[in-house]
C-alpha positions as CSV (number, residue, x, y, z in Angstrom):
1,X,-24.9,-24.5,-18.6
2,X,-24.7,-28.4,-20.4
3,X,-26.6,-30.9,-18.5
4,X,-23.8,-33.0,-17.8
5,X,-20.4,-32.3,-17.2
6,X,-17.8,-35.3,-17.3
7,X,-15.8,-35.6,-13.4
8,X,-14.2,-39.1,-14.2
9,X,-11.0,-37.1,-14.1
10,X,-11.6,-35.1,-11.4
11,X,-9.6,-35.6,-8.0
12,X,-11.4,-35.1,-4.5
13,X,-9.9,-32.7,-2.6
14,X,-7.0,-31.5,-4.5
15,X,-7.5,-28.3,-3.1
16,X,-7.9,-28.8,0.4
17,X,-5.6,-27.6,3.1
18,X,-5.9,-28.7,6.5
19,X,-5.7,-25.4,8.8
20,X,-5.8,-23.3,6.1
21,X,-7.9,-19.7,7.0
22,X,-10.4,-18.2,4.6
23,X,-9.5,-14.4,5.1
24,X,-12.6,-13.0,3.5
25,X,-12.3,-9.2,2.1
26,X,-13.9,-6.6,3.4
27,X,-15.9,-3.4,1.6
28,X,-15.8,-0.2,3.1
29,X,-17.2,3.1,1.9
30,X,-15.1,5.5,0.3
31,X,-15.9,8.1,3.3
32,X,-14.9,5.5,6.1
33,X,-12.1,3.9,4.4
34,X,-10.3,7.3,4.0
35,X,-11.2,8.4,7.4
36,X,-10.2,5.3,8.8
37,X,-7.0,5.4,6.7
38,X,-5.9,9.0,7.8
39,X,-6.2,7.7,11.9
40,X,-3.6,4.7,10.4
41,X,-1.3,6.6,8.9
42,X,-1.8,9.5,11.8
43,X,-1.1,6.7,14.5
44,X,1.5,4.4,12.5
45,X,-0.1,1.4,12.2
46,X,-2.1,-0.4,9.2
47,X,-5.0,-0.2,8.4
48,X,-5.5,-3.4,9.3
49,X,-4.5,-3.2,12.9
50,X,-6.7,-0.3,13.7
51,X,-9.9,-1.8,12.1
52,X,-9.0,-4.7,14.7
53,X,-8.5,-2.5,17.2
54,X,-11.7,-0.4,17.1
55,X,-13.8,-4.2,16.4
56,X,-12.5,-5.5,19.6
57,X,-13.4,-1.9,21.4
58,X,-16.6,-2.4,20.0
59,X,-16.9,-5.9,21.6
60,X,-15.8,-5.0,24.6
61,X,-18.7,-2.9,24.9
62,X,-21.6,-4.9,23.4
63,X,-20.4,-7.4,26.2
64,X,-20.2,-5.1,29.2
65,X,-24.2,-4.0,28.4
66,X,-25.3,-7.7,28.3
């Protein structure tokens, strides 16, 4: 790594988006990903839709034992 780098040409937030949503990736195991697959493509829906589903399920419950 140098110990100076030269930003003189560098513009402050040329990236930025306003609004814009980070959609960060998730890592499953290979075991639960192709069980969790088969109940997708069983039910026809994404894969996608049922991991939401079973999430919100799962929220629903932590919140009814509080």
């Amino acid at each position: 790594m140098k110990k100076e780098y030269d930003f003189s040409k560098g513009e402050q937030g040329k990236f930025f988006r306003p609004g814009a949503k980070l959609k960060l990736p998730i890592y499953l195991d290979d075991e639960v990903l192709g069980y969790l697959n088969e109940r997708a493509h069983s039910k026809g829906i994404e894969l996608n839709q049922l991991v939401n589903q079973i999430l919100k399920k799962e929220i629903e419950l932590v919140e009814a034992l509080r």
